[in-house]
C-alpha angles and dihedrals in degrees: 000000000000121000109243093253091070098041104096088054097045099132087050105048090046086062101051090046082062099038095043098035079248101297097109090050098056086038085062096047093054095048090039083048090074095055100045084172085076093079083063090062104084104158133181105197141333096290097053096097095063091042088053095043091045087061094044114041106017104158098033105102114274110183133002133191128171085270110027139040122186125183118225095271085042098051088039091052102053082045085061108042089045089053087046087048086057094051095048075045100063088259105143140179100288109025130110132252128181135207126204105179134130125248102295142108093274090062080056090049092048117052083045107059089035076065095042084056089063092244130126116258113233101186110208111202109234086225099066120108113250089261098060091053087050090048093056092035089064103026092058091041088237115205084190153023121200109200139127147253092311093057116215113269113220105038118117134260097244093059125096111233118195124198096218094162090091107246091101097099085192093045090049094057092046086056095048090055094049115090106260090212115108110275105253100248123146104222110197120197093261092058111116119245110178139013096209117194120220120248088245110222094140101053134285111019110250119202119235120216117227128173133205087262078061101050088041106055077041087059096048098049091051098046091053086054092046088048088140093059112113141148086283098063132091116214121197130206109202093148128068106290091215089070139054088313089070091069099068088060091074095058098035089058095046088059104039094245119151118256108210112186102215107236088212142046087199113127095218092039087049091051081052098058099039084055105048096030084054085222116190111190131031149164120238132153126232103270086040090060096050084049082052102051084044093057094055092044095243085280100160108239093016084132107036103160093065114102096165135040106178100198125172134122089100149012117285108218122235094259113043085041087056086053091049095054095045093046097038105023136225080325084118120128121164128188142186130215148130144224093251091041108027127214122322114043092121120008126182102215124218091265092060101054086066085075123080091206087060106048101084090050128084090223140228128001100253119245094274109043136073120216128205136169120223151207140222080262093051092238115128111262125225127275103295103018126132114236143127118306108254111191123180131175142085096301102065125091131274103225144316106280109257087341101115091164092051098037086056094044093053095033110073121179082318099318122116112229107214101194088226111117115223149133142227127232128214093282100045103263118144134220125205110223102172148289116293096239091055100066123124119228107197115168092339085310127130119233127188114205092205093068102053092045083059087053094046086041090065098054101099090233096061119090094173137356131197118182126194135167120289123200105253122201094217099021116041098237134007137201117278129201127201104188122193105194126213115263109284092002118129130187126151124244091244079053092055093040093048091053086066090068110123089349087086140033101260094254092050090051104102119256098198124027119192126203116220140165107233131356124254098260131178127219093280103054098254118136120251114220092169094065084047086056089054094057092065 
């Protein structure tokens, strides 16, 4: 018989104790067992928060912009009258619909109803050239693009684009006239929610397939992280909510918390906001929270109402982290995660970041994944040992869409292979290394770029560091440096080099060190090395 704590997941975790020999099971109940909030979530499919917040707190503030505001029926309403609209549309179970749309309270609009339609969401990221909306346009086989006044270029001339922001008069009527009650549409777990685009930084963005089992078990592991969010909490979206941002919307709205969208990515203004909003939770990445802790001087306690900063996309060096904790406080919550298997799939929770051996680690499997390191053979390694991020469990993706080579390549004997290097210690933490395809081959060594950024990182001149391979005449390639300095900071190449010096084996010391002044960076705030590669 399960404990209560594992009730409301009971398919599932019958399916973990066959696929796991039981291990994984009893691995979820002791790290449920810390969040006993997380036997209230029961869930049907990915829409389910706003429809439960819509019959608890219907008059409490949903959802603000700088423009707009919506309270949770009303939210839950114009959800509903723009998903009708799809269906009267041609829009069926199944089919794809996109949404191009800035930060605001339409884009929230927006992804949600594309899901209430029974449709699968497909976000386009306002930065992306013309060509690459038309790429994901085409390549999902959109019915629909949800977008505002601006349009959306690029996007063919066979799909229906809908103005939703508000400004379309004629649009506006036919919404009023749609029924504002939920399509009736039986969403089943292997339904497929989202296509969601990889960031790319490898080469041509490939979709990943997730289903509502996925945005689900994504959903429960977040909110027993978040077992703290309530209705009296303010959530800010200050990132791209078709990213990693996104994620936090499902369990604000479970637990009737408000969701503010930051009109500014200004440090300062964001400082502002945070102030005089009193927010309480947000999403940053790492460079975002070092701007942060700038704007308000460092000053310890400059920011007192935040309880949660959710950071991830990349790695946060030692000493902007230790000013982060002394000017925020223990507020530090990272995640892992991945397009095909979205956050979180590890967390290091606030506690850990009190411990120094933590810190360079992206914590814990969550209660719903499994987590393995492997080697060229595919078989685990032992405790320590640098090999490629396995992950397993419910959240991951089902396949690449219409991608059967690259489906098989990442989807071995039921593991996803995540393409990140890393290794494991003693107690199960997990520490990211690099992406396979970084690593630096010098002389038949391995070096991992991630190790000689820490180093560079230490030297008091150097604001950010990236490090990619170099040709090299003798050794094939050699290790490249591309150095930002902080403002007014000056230190020669041969400096830098030279601080290497007993810090790093010889061959993992750089050859050739650039000065720039910013890093090749992708919506999401991930660094692009191959861009770095290309600049040599």
């Amino acid at each position: 018989m399960l404990p209560p704590c594992a009730k409301t997941v009971a398919p599932w975790f019958a399916k973990c104790q066959r696929q796991s020999d039981g291990r994984l099971a009893h691995r979820v109940l002791a790290r449920l067992a810390e969040r006993p909030r997380f036997a209230e979530e029961i869930f049907v499919n990915a829409t389910d928060p706003l429809r439960r917040a819509a019959r608890r707190w219907p008059d409490c503030e949903a959802v603000r912009d700088a423009e707009h505001v919506l309270t949770f029926r009303e939210l839950e309403s114009r959800v509903n009258r723009v998903a009708q609209l799809l269906g009267r549309l041609g829009v069926r179970r199944g089919d794809r619909v996109a949404t191009s749309l800035p930060n605001s309270v339409a884009h929230v609009v927006a992804q949600l109803a594309a899901v209430r339609a029974g449709a699968a969401w497909v976000a386009i990221n306002r930065r992306l050239a013309p060509p690459e909306v038309a790429y994901m346009l085409e390549d999902s086989g959109a019915r629909a693009l949800l977008a505002d006044g601006d349009g959306a270029p690029g996007a063919p001339p066979a799909v229906e684009v809908l103005d939703v922001s508000g400004g379309d008069v004629a649009l506006e009527r036919r919404l009023a006239a749609e029924s504002d009650a939920a399509p009736e549409i039986a969403l089943a777990e292997d339904d497929v929610v989202r296509l969601r685009y990889t960031s790319g930084t490898t080469g041509t963005p490939k979709a990943a397939v997730l289903t509502h089992a996925s945005a689900l078990t994504s959903l429960r592991n977040l909110l027993a992280e978040l077992h703290e969010l309530s209705p009296d909490d303010v959530a800010l979206h200050v990132t791209p909510l078709t990213h990693a941002s996104e994620a936090l919307l499902a369990p604000t709205f479970w637990r009737g918390a408000r969701t503010l969208i930051a009109p500014s990515a200004d440090p300062r203004e964001l400082a502002a906001t945070i102030a005089g909003e009193r927010v309480t939770m947000l999403f940053l990445v790492p460079t975002m929270i070092t701007a942060l802790v700038d704007a308000v001087g460092g000053v310890s306690g400059a920011l007192p109402s935040l309880r949660t900063v959710v950071y991830g996309a990349a790695p946060i060096a030692a000493e902007p982290l230790e000013r982060a904790l002394a000017c925020l406080g223990p507020v530090l919550l990272q995640i892992y995660g991945m397009s095909e298997c979205p956050f979180p799939i590890t967390t290091l929770r606030k506690e850990d970041h009190l411990d120094p051996r933590r810190r360079g680690s992206c914590g814990l499997p969550t209660a719903m994944n499994e987590v393995q390191v492997l080697g060229l053979d595919g078989a685990p390694l032992a405790t320590g040992e640098v090999g490629q991020i396995a992950v397993r469990g419910p959240q991951m993706m089902r396949e690449y869409w219409r991608d059967p080579e690259a489906t098989a390549a990442a989807l071995v004997a039921g593991w996803l292979r995540s393409g990140d290097l890393g290794r494991l210690d003693a107690d199960g933490y997990l520490t990211l290394v690099d992406r396979t395809d970084d690593v630096i081959i010098s002389g038949g060594f391995n070096v991992y770029p991630r190790e000689v950024e820490r180093v560079l990182e230490e030297h008091a001149a150097v604001a950010e560091v990236a490090v990619a391979a170099v040709p090299h005449p003798r050794w094939g390639q050699g290790v490249g440096a591309w150095v930002v300095l902080h403002p007014g900071a000056q230190v020669t190449d041969a400096a830098l080099i030279d601080f290497c010096r007993g810090r790093l084996a010889g061959y993992k010391k750089p050859v050739a060190v650039r000065f720039v002044a910013e890093l090749p960076r992708n919506s999401t705030g991930k660094l692009v090395r191959r861009a770095l590669r290309q600049r040599t």
